[in-house]
C-alpha angles and dihedrals in degrees: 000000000000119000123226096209116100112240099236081057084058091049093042093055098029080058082050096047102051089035089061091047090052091050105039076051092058086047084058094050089040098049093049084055093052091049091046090051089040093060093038088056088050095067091048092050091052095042086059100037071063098052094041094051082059092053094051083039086055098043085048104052079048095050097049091042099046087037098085092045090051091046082050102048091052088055091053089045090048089053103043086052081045085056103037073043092064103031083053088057096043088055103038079057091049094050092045084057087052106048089043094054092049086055098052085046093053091041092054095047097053084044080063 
């Protein structure tokens, strides 16, 4: 029984055949790599996810306990600009008063 297939088509696909396997071999080998340093990675993740819910733990208890102060201290700060508010009209009507009644006293006297 006689083939039909030339022989450098037999040697061509017998060399691909051996050069996939080798590569589909190094895939394996890489894939286990990849899986080892992924697990590896995942301790690490949780272990920071740990770290970083103190943190926020942390952010929150200073928050809630400088919170109050800050709320306290906006309060003070409304006030004192209420009050620099009101003295600042007082003497913006005062100087008004002033500056009218130089005016009328200047007015009368050139009047004289």
């Amino acid at each position: 029984m006689e083939t039909s297939v030339p022989g450098w088509w037999l040697t061509v696909s017998g060399l691909y055949f051996v050069l996939s396997s080798l590569f589909m071999l190094g895939m394996i080998i890489a894939m286990i790599f990849l899986v080892r340093a992924l697990s590896g990675l995942s301790a690490r993740v949780q272990t920071l996810s740990q770290k970083a819910e103190g943190v926020v733990d942390s952010i929150r208890k200073t928050t809630d306990h400088v919170g109050p102060r800050v709320v306290s201290i906006s309060k003070t700060a409304e006030q004192v600009a209420s009050n620099v508010g009101k003295r600042f009209e007082i003497l913006a009507t005062v100087g008004l008063a002033i500056f009218a009644l130089q005016r009328l006293r200047k007015s009368n006297l050139s009047d004289d």
